[in-house]
N, C-alpha and C positions, 0 to 999 in steps of 0.2 A: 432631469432624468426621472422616469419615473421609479416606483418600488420594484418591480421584477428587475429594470435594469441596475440600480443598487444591487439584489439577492444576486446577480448574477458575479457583478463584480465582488462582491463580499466569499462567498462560494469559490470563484477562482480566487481569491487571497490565502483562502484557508485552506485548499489544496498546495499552492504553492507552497506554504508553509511547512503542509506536512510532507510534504517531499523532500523539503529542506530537509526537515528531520529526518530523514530514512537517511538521504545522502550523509549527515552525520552520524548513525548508527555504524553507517559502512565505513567511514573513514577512520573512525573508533577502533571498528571490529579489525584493521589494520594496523592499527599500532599496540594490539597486547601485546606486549612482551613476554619473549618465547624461553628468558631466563630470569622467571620466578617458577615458584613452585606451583607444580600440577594442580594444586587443589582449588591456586587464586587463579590459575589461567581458566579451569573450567568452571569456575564461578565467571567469572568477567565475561567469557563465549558466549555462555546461557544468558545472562544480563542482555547482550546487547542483539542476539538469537530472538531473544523475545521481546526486544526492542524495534526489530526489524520489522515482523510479523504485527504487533502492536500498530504501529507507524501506519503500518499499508492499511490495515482492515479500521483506522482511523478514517482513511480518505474513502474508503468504500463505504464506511457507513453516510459518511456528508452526502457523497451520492446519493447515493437510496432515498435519504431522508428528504431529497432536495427531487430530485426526480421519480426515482418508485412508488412515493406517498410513505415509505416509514420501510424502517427494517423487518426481514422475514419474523415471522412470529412463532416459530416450530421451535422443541427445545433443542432443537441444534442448527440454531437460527446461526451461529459462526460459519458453519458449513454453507449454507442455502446462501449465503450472504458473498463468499467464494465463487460459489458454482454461480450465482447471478450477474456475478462482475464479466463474466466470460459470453456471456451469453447479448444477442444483439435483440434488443426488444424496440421491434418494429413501433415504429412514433410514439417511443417513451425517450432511448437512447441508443447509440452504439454500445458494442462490449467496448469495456475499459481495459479488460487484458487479454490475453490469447488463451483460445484452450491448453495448450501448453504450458503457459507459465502458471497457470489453472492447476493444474497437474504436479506440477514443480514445488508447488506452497501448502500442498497438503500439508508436508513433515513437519510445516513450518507451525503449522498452525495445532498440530496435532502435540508439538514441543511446547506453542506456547499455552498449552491444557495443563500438560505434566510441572512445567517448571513453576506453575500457581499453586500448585498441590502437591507438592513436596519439599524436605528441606535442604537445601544447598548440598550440602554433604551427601546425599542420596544421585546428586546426578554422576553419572561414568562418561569419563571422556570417549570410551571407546563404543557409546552409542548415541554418543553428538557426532563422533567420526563423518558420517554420514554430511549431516549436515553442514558440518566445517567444510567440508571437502567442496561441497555444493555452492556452499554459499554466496563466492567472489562472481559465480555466472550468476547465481537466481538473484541476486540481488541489482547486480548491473542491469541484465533484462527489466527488471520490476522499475528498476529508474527509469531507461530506456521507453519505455513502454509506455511511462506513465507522464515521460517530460516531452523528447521527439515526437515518435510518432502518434500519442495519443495527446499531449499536447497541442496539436491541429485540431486534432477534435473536440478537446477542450474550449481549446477558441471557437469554435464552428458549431459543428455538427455535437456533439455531445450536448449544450445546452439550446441547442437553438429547435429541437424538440418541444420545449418544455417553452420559451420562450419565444419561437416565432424567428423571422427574417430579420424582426428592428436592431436586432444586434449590429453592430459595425465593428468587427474584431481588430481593423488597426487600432481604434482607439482605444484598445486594452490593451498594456502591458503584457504580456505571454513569455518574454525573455527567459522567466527564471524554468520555463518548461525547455526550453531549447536551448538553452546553455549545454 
């Protein structure tokens, strides 16, 4: 095999991985316990809030780095980097997510600003509210999104951009996207 088909398979491992990871943020973010006190439940929320966010803009960076040629370089290269994943760049790659789910991850991302720059005890549950409330849908979609149906593209079309036809995607494991 040559070196691009290694990157390729190395790339989908470390994707799948970090999806693993998200899917355990979210299964986390389902078992705090709803009888301790408020101040460890919204510490644990925010932890695993900005675990979630963390997790995804992980696997969008390996993208970019791996297909766009490197991460946006503006100082709010987290944003650009968002806004890039939605977007379908003609024989580079497909979008990785929807405009919508696009839309959906702003707060997330905008949560994961504030909760690096302030102290625990500063955050208020009732302007996570928001987010908590949101999160069991943005989060499924973001799995969904990122294992089903963009999963195929994973296999496929997302790298075969960058790499050409010689792919043979049975002979890559893809399971942990379609599970």
């Amino acid at each position: 095999m040559n070196q691009d088909g290694v990157a390729l398979i190395r790339i989908r491992k470390e994707l799948e991985l970090e999806v693993a990871a998200v899917q355990r943020v979210a299964d986390d973010y389902g078992r705090i316990p709803q009888d301790i006190p408020d101040w460890i439940r919204v510490r644990a929320q925010a932890s695993l809030l900005h675990d979630f966010y963390t997790g995804l803009e992980r696997a969008f960076c390996r993208i970019v780095q791996e297909l766009n040629g490197g991460l946006p370089r503006s100082e709010q290269w987290h944003r650009d980097l968002l806004q890039d994943m939605a977007l379908n760049l003609e024989g580079v790659r497909p979008a990785v997510i929807t405009e919508g789910l696009r839309r959906d991850l702003i707060p997330y991302l905008r949560f994961r600003h504030l909760f690096r720059n302030v102290y625990g005890f500063e955050l208020e549950a009732e302007r996570m509210a928001f987010l908590d409330q949101a999160f069991v849908s943005v989060c499924s979609r973001a799995l969904t999104e990122l294992r089903d149906e963009k999963g195929q593209k994973m296999g496929t079309d997302l790298f075969s951009h960058r790499w050409g036809s010689w792919v043979e995607p049975e002979k890559i494991n893809l399971s942990p996207f379609s599970q």
